[in-house]
C-alpha positions as CSV (number, residue, x, y, z in Angstrom):
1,X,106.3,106.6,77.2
2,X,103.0,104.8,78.0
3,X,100.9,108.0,77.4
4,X,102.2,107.5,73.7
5,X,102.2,103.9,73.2
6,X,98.9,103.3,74.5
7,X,96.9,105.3,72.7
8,X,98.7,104.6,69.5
9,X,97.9,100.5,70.2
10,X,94.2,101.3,70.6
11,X,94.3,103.1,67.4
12,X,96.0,100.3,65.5
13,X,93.1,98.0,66.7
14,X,90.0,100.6,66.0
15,X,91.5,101.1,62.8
16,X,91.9,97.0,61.5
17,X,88.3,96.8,63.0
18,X,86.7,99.5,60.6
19,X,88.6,98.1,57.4
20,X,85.9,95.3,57.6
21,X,82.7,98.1,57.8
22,X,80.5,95.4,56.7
23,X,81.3,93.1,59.7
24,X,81.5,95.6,61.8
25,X,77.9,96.5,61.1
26,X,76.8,92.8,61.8
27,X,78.6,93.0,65.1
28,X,77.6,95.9,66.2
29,X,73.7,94.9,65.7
30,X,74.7,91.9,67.4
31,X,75.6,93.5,70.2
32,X,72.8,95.7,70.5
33,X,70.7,92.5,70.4
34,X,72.8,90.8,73.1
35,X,72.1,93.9,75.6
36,X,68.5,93.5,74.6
37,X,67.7,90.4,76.1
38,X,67.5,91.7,79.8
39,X,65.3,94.1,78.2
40,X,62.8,91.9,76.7
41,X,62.3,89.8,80.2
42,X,62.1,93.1,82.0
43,X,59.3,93.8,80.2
44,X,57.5,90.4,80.2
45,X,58.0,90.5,83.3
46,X,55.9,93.8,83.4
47,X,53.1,92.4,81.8
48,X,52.2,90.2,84.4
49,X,53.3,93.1,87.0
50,X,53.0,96.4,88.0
51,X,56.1,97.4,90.5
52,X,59.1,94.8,91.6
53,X,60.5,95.4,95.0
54,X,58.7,98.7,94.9
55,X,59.6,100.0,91.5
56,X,57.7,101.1,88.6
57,X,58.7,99.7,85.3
58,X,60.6,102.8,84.2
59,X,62.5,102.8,87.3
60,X,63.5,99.4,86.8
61,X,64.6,100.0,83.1
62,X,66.6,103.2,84.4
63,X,68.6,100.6,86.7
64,X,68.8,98.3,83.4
65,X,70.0,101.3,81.5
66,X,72.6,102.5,84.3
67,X,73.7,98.7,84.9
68,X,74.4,98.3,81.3
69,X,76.1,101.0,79.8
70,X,78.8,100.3,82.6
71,X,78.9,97.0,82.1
72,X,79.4,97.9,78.2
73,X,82.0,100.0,78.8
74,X,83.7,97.9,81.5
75,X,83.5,95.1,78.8
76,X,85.5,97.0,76.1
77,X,88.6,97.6,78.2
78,X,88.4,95.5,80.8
79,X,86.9,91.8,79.3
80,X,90.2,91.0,77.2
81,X,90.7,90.0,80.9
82,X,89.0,87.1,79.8
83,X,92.0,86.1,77.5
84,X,94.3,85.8,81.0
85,X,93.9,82.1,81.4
86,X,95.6,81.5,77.8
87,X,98.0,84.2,78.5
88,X,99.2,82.1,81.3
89,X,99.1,78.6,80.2
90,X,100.9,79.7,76.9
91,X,103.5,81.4,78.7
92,X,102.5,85.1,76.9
93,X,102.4,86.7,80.5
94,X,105.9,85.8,80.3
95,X,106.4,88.3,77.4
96,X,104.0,91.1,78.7
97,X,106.7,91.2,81.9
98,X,109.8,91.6,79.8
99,X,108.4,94.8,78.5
100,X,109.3,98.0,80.3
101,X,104.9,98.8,80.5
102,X,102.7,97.6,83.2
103,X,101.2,94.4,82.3
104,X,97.0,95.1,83.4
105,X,97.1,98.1,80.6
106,X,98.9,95.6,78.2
107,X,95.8,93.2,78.4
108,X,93.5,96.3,78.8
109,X,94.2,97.6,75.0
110,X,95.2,94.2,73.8
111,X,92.0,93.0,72.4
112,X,89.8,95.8,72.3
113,X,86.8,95.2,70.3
114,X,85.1,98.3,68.6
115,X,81.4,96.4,68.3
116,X,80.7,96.2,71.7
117,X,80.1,100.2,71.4
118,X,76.8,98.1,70.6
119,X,76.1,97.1,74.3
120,X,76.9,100.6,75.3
121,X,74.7,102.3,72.3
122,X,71.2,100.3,73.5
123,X,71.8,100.7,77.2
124,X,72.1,104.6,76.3
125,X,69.0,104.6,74.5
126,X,66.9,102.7,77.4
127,X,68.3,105.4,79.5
128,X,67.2,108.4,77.4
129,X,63.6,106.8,77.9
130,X,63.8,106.2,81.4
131,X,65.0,109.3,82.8
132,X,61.9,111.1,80.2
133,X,59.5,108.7,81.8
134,X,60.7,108.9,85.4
135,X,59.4,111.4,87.9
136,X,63.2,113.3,88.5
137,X,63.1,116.5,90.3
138,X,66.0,117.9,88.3
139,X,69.5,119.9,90.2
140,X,72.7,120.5,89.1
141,X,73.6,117.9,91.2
142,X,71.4,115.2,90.3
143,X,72.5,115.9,86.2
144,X,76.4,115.3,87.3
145,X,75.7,112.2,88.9
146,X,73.5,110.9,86.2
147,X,76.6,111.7,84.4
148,X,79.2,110.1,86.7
149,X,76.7,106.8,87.2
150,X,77.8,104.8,84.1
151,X,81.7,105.8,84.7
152,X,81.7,104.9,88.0
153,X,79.8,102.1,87.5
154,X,82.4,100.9,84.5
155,X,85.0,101.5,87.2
156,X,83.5,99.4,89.9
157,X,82.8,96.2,86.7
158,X,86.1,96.7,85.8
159,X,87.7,96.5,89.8
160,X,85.7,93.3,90.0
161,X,86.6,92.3,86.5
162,X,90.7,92.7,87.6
163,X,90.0,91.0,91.1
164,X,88.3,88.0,89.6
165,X,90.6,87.2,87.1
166,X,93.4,87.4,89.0
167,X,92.2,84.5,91.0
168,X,93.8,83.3,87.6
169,X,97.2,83.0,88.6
170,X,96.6,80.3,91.1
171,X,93.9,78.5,89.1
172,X,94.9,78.8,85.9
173,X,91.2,77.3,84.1
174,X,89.8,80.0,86.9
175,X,87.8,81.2,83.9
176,X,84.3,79.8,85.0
177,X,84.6,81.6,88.3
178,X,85.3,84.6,87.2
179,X,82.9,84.9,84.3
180,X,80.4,83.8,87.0
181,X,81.1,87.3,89.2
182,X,81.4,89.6,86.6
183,X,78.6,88.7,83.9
184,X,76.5,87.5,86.9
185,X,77.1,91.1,88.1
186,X,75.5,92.4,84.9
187,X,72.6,90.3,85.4
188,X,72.3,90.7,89.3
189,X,72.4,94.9,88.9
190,X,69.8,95.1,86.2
191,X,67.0,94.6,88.6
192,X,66.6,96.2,92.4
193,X,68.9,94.5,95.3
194,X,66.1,94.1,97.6
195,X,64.2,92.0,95.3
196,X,67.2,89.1,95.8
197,X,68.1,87.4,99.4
198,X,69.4,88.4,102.0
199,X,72.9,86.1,101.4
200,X,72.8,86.6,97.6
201,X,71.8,90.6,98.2
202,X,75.2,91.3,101.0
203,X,77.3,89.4,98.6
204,X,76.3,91.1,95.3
205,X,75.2,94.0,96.6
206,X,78.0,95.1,98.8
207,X,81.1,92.6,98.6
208,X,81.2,92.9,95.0
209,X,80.0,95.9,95.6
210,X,77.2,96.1,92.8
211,X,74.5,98.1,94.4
212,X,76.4,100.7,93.6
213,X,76.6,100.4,89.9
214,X,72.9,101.4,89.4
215,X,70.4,101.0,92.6
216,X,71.5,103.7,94.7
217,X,72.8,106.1,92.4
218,X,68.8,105.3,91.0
219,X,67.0,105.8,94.5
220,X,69.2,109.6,94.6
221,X,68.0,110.5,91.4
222,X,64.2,109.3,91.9
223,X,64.5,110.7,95.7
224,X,63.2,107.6,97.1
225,X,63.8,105.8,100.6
226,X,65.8,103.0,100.5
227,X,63.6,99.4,101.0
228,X,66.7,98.2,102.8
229,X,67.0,101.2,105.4
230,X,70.6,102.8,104.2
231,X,70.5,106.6,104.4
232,X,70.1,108.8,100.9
233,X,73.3,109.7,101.5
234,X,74.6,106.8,100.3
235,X,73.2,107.0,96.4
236,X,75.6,109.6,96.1
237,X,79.1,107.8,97.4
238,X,79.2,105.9,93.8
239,X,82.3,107.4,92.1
240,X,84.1,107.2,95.9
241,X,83.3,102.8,95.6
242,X,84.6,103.0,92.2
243,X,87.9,105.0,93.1
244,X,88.5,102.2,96.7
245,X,87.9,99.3,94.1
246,X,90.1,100.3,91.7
247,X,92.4,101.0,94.4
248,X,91.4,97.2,95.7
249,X,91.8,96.1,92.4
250,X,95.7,97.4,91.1
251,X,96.6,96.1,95.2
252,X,95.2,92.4,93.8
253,X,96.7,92.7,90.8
254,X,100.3,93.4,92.1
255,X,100.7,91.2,94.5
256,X,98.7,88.5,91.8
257,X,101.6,89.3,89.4
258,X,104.8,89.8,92.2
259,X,103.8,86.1,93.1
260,X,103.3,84.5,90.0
261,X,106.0,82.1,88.7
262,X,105.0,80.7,85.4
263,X,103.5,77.1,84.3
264,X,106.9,75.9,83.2
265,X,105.1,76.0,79.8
């Protein structure tokens, strides 16, 4: 039943979003704009600059690129997690449980907003420079994984999206906190790890785990050493950190939602 319903949700939402193509339009630029300002301080930050941490401009922008089409599509079906704290205090969760559908997909397709395509649409076109501009020596297996990068990548935003909001049903205003990890993890993943410190960098970098949103997956694809001293090996183990913390993720989630027991609202 949920492989019908689902789908058929999301379609009612696309479709209420395009009756307004004028909006839309104004959205979508918006959007575009929005994922553009990492952009512009990249490259200020260039013209003073020749490498950070190591790394060329175009190798930055490729981590920009990979960082932020995950995060974009992480953003379109996981931030109506966002929306949790109301759902809570206004005693909607309530509702979500009577139905006979899990409640995370419920909130997944809930609120899905067509314009931020527009996040996802300038980080692809950043990345379609990049990887022209970067020295890649091109295999079958370097293509899939640039490929696999941005999914896994929107996998791993979306695990840490799911864990930090569900922090949630304890603190129900937890909204701060969990704005702070995941946009913060946009931010922090746009530029190399090794570049941050040492504290920041392990919890980031591999709690988190953002490192593996865009800088290794990068230093496979470029075939460089890693500054920090982890093996290549590791630039390829992406879509295996996105598959434990989704796992991590659903295990939060559950035993979030078996404990919760309402505000009384």
């Amino acid at each position: 039943m949920a492989d019908v319903i689902y789908p058929k949700l999301i379609a009612a939402k696309l479709r209420s979003q395009m009756v307004y193509r004028a909006s839309f339009a104004v959205d979508f630029v918006s959007q575009v704009m929005a994922q553009s300002y990492e952009l512009i301080v990249i490259l200020v930050l260039f013209s003073q600059i020749n490498a950070l941490g190591g790394f060329t401009k175009n190798e930055v922008l490729l981590m920009y690129a990979f960082a932020g089409a995950a995060f974009g599509v992480a953003d379109l079906f996981a931030g109506q997690l966002d929306n949790l704290p109301t759902y809570i205090r206004t005693g909607t969760f309530d509702v979500l449980l009577m139905r006979p559908l899990g409640t995370l997909p419920q909130i997944m397709v809930s609120d899905i907003r067509l314009r931020r395509v527009g996040r996802i649409t300038g980080a692809l076109a950043v990345m379609a420079y990049a990887l022209s501009h970067v020295a890649i020596d091109w295999t079958p297996a370097k293509i899939v994984l640039t490929i696999l990068t941005p999914m896994a990548g929107a996998v791993i935003y979306s695990a840490v999206w799911v864990v930090a909001c569900s922090i949630c049903f304890w603190i129900v205003e937890g909204r701060e906190f969990a704005n702070a990890v995941t946009y913060g993890s946009n931010a922090f993943t746009s530029y190399p790890i090794n570049v941050y410190s040492a504290p920041l960098r392990w919890v980031m970098a591999f709690i988190v785990p953002g490192a593996f949103v865009a800088y290794y997956p990068s230093l496979a694809l470029l075939g460089k050493e890693d500054p920090l001293g982890l093996p290549g090996w590791v630039g390829w183990t992406s879509p295996l950190v996105a598959a434990l913390a989704a796992t991590v993720a659903g295990l939060v989630w559950r035993f979030a939602v078996r404990h919760y027991r309402g505000t009384g609202s």
